[in-house]
N, C-alpha and C positions, 0 to 999 in steps of 0.2 A: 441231441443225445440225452439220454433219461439213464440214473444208474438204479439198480438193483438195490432192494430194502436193505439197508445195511444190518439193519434186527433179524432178520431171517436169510440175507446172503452176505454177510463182512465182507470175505472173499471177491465175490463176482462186485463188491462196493467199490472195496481199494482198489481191483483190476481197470475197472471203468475212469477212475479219477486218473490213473498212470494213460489211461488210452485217450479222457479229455487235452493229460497235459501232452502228448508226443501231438496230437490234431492241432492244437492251438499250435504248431511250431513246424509245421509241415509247409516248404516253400510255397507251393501250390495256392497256400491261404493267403500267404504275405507275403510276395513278393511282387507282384503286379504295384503296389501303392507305391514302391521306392524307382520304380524305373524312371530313368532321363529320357528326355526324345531323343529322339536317331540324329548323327551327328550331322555337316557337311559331308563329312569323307566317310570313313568306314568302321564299322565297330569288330572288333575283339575283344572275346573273350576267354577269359585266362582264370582258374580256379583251382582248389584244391581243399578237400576235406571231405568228411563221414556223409556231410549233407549234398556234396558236392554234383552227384547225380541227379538228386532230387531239385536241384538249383535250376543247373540248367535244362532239365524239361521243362521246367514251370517258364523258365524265361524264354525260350524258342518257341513255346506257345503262344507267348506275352508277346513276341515280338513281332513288327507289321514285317508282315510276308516279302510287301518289297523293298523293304532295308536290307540290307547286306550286312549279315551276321556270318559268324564263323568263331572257331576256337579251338582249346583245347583245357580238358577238366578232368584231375583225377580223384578218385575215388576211393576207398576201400576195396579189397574184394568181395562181390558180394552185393556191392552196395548200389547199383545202378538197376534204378527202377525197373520190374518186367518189363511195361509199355514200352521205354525207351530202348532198352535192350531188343526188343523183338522190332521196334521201330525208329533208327534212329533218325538224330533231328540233324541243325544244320551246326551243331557245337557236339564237336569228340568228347564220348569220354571212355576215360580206360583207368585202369584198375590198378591198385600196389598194397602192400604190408603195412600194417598198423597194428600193435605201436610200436613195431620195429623195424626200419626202411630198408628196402630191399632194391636190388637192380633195375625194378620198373618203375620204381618210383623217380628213382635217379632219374630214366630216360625220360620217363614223364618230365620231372624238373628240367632238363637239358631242351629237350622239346620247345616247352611253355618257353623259357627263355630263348630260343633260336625266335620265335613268332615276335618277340620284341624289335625286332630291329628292320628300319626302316619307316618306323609308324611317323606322323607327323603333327604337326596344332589341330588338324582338323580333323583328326581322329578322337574314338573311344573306345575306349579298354574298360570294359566290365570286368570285374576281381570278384569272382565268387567265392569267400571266404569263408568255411565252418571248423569246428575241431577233429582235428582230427588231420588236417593239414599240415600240422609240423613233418611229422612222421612222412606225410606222404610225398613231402615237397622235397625230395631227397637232393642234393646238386651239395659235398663236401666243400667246405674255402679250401685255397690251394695248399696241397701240403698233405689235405684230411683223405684219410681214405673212409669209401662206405662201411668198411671191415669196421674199423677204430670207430666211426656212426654209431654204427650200430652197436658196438661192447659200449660206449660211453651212454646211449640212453636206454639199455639194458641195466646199467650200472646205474641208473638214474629212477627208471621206474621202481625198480626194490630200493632205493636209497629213503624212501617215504619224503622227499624233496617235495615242496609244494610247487605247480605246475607251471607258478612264474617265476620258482627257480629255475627249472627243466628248462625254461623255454627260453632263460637269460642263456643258460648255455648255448642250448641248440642255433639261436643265432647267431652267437657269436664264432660259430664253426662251419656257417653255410654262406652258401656265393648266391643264396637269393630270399632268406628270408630277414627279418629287422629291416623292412624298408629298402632291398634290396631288387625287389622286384617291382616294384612302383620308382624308383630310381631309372632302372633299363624302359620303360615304356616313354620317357621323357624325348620330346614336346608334349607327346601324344597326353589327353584329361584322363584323369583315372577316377573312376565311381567306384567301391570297395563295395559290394552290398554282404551283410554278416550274420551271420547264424553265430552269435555267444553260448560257450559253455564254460566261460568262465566267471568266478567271483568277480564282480565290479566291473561285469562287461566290459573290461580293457581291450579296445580295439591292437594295443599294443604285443599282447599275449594270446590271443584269440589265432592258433595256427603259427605260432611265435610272432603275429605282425608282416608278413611278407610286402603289404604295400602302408603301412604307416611309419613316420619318423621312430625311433627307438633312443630311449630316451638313459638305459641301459649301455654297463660299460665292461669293455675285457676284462676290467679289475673285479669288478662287480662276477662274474663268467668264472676270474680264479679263484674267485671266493668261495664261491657257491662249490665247487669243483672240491676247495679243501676243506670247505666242512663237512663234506660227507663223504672225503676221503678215498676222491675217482681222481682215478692215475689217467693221465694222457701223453700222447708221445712226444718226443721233442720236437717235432715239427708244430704241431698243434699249440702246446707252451710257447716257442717262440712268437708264433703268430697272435698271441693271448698277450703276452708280456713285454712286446717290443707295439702292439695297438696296429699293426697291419692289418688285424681283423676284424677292427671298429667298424660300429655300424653308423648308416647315416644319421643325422641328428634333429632334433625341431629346429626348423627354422633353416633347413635345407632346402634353394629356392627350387631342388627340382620336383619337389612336392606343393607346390604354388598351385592352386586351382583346384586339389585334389580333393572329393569327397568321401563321406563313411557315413554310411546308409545302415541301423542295426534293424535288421527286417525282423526276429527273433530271440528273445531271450528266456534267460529260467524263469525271472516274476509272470513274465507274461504267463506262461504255462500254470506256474502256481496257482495262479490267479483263477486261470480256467477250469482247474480244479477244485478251487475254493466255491467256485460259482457252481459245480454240476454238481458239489454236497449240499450246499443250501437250497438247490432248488430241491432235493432230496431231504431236506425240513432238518440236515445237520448242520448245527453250526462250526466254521470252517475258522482257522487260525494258523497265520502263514508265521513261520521263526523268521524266516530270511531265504534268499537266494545265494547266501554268500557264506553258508555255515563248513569252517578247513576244520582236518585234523585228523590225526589216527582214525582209521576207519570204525574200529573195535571201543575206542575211546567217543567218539560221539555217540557211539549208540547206546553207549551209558548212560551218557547226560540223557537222550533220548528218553529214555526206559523211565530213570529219575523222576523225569516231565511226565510223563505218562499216572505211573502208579502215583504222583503226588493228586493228577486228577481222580482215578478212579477210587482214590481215599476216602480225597478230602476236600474232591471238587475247587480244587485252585491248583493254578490261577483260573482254570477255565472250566466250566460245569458242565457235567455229561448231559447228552451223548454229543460228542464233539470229532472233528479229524483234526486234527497237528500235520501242516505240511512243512515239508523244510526242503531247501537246494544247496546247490554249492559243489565241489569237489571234494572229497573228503579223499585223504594218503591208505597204503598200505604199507606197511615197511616187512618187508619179506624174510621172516628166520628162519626158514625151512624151508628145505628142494621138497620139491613133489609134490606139495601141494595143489590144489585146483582150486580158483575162485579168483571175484572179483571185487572192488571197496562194497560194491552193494551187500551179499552176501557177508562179507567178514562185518559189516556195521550191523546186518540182523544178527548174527550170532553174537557180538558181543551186548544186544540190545537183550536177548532170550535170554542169555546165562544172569542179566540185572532183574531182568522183568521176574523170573522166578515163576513162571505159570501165572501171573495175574490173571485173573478173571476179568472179561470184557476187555482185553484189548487185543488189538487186531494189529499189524504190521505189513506195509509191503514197505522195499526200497529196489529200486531199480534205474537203472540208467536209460536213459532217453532213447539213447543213438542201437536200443534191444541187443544192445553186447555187455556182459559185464566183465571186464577184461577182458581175454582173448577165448572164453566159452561162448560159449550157443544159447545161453539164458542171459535175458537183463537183468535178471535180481532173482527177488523167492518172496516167499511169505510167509510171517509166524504168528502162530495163535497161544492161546492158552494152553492148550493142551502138546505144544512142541516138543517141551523136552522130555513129556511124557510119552510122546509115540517114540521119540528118540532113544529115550533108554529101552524100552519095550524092541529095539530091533538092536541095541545093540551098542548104540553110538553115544561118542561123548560127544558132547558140546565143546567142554573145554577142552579133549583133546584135541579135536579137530580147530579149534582158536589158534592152541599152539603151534600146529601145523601149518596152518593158512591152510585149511584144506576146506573152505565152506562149499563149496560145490558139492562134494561129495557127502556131508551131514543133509545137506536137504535134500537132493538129487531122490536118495532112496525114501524119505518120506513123499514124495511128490508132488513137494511145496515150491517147486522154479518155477519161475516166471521166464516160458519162450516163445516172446512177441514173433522172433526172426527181425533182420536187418528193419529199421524204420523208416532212414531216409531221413532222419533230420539228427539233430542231436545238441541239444538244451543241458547236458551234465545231468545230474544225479538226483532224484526224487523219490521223495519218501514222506509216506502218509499215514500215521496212527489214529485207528479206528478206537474212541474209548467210550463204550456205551453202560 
């Protein structure tokens, strides 16, 4: 892959770096290197998440034809590769709501758990684990209905909670995530292989953890629960405050044998990125894979970083790209809005940047959704908020709003990749030449 002059194309530059890093993170590339051989007995496979269709093609091609494979894998809607889709392989997958679980996800979770039982020492259970799997892994603990699921992580994504708050909750209210579904595959070896979209690739928060110990506690669940001020019903509370809804723990022997295989993460991608600007004679400088926070709020510090280079050349001397990852929050004060952290972190990076000259912006999310729209992110230039007031539009209105979708949409600066098939969290790259 070669990217476009970033002096005469910024644009088609940053585009190209977002399209190295989703390739470096594509199952297809990396997952062959983590498979186990085929067992004595028989393999299952059991999965859930964004990447989740794109898993298991890669592995039903990966797999010897005369082992005996079989499963079931859900997905996003959307999300299941054409090829697969037009040709399926010898592992199901089927489709649910994200980031809010819906009925199919449910029977999906109901599903996968029925295939547990029965398994025995001489089996394998493949775990295809990406983000985006909380949500899709729907199955309530007893008591929890999908209704009260779903208003509680409704109530959770606008809460601006960071995502291993979100996910202490959501397993503490499910009968198969925090290690709950590598518990029911027991005798049977369980191989976990993981597409990270989180900070600190926590195998434990990566899809809330379905098959690792959880280390996470119901106290910890009511905590989180009242700091940010979500109401749950009595059923749910008792099961939180009397510990019926604890999950398993380290050092749980039914997790004895079991491995976690990370095929995927944000550095890596970074990384891939960094390398397709240098070979493009820019030089490349990665923050971290791990950068949380108001969405609007890092793209300040962003911006900061930015104009202090195209100044005054520190810390790093033009022409340079600034890549960064992680998850960054939105905290939602207005209905109506449209957008996602991507979007809301360029707008509040535009409104600091102030038209700086020479610098270029994409952020976009990996998995080509940026919340529940049809774009992964956007792109800002120098001249944004000048084509912006020129049509009409505030910046800072639109901040206020949560409404970034709709500020860029009409300049024609979205970014829409359509569904990926993997998803590495949140990337963003400042072009400052």
């Amino acid at each position: 892959m070669t990217a476009p002059s970033p002096h005469t194309d910024p644009r088609g530059f940053l585009r190209a770096l977002y399209d190295a890093a989703v390739a470096r993170a594509l199952p297809a590339q990396t997952l062959g290197a983590f498979l186990p051989p085929p067992p004595r007995g028989r393999t299952l496979v059991l999965g859930a998440g964004k990447a989740g269709g794109a898993m298991a093609q890669a592995l039903d091609a990966l797999w010897p034809a005369d082992a005996p494979l079989s499963g079931l894998v859900v997905t996003r809607y959307d999300h299941v590769p054409p090829g697969y889709r037009a040709k399926p392989g010898r592992i199901e997958v089927v489709e649910a709501a994200h980031p809010v679980p819906d009925a199919a996800g449910r029977q999906a979770a109901q599903r996968i758990a029925a295939l547990t039982q029965g398994l025995t020492a001489d089996d394998l259970v493949l775990c295809l684990v990406s983000g985006g799997g909380s949500a899709l892994l729907a199955l309530p603990a007893d008591g929890v209905t999908l209704e009260e699921k779903q208003a509680i992580n409704k109530a959770l994504l606008k809460s601006g909670a960071a995502i291993d708050e979100m996910n202490c909750v959501r397993k503490h209210l499910s009968a198969i995530k925090g290690g709950r579904l590598a518990a029911m595959c027991a005798p049977a070896r369980v191989v976990t292989l993981l597409v990270s979209d989180v900070p600190g690739d926590s195998p434990e928060v990566i899809a809330s953890g379905p098959t690792v110990p959880d280390a996470t506690t119901c106290a910890d669940a009511l905590a989180i629960l009242a700091r940010y001020r979500i109401e749950v019903s009595a059923p749910a509370r008792a099961g939180l405050e009397s510990g019926a809804f604890e999950t398993p723990k380290p050092g749980d022997t039914r997790f004895a044998g079991h491995e976690v295989r990370m095929i995927a993460t944000p550095q890596q991608s970074l990384e891939a990125a960094a390398a397709l600007a240098r070979a493009a004679g820019i030089e490349a400088h990665i923050l971290g894979d791990e950068i949380e926070g108001e969405s609007r709020e890092v793209g300040k510090v962003h911006a900061a970083l930015a104009r202090q280079v195209a100044r005054r050349g520190q810390p790093f001397r033009t022409p340079c790209v600034i890549l960064s990852g992680g998850e960054t929050t939105v905290t939602v004060a207005s209905k109506g809005g449209r957008g996602g952290r991507a979007t809301e972190f360029l707008l509040g990076c535009a409104l600091a940047l102030q038209g700086q000259p020479g610098v270029f912006v994409l952020a976009a999310d990996t998995d080509g959704i940026d919340g529940v729209e049809d774009n992964a992110g956007a792109i800002v230039t120098p001249d944004t908020l000048a084509r912006a007031e020129a049509q009409g539009l505030s910046a800072r209105d639109r901040l206020d709003r949560n409404d970034a979708y709709n500020f860029f949409a009409p300049l024609g600066d979205l970014v829409v990749p359509g569904p990926t098939f993997t998803n590495v969290n949140d990337f963003r790259a400042l072009l400052v030449l």
